[in-house]
C-alpha positions in Angstrom: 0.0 0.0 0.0 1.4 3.2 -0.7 1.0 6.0 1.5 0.9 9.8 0.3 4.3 10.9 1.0 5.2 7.7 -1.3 3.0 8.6 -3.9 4.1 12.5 -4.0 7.9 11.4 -4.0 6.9 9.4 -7.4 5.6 11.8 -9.0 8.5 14.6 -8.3 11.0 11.9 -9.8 9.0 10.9 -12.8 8.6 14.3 -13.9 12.0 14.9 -15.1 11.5 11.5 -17.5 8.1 13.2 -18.4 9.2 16.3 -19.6 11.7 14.7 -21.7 9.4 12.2 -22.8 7.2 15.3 -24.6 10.9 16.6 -25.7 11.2 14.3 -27.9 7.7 13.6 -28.9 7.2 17.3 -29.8 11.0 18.2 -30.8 12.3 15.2 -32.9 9.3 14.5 -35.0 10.1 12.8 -38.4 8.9 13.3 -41.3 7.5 12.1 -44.9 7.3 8.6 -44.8 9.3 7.7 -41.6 6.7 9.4 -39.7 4.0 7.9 -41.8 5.1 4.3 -41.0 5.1 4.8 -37.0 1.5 6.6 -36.6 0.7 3.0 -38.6 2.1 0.8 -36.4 4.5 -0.4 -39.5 7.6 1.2 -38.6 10.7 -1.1 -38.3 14.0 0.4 -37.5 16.9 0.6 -40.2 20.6 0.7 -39.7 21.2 4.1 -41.0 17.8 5.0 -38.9 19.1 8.1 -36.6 18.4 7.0 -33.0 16.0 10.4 -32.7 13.9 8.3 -35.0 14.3 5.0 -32.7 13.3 6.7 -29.9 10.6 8.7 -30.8 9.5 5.6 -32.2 9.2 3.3 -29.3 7.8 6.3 -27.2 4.9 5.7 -29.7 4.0 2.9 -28.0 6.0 3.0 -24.4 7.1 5.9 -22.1 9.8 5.9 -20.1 8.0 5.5 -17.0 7.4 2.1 -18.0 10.9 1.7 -17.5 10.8 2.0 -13.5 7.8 0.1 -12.9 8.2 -3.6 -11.2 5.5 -6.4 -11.1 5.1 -5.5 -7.4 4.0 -1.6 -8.0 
């Protein structure tokens, strides 16, 4: 059970990974066809891929808070 303090600590540290979560949604956005294939779901990454592109990419479908979190939380 988590009690408020608990709760109010997690969100101060996740905020940091938040804001740069919307970073690099908002400031690294592909375009033309890149772009295209992720809002599909048909995006598969390609050697010469920047990793800009990776990333924004999986945060298409993840966030970085999904990182931290355990089975147990």
């Amino acid at each position: 059970m988590f009690s408020e303090d608990d709760v109010e600590a997690e969100s101060i540290l996740l905020l940091p990974l938040v804001m740069f979560e919307d970073l690099v949604k908002n400031g690294v956005k592909p375009v033309g066809k890149v772009l295209e294939e992720i809002q599909n779901g048909e995006y598969k990454p390609k050697p010469d891929d920047s990793s800009n592109i990776k990333l924004y990419a999986w945060l298409q479908r993840k966030s970085l808070s999904s990182l931290l979190q355990t089975e147990n939380s």
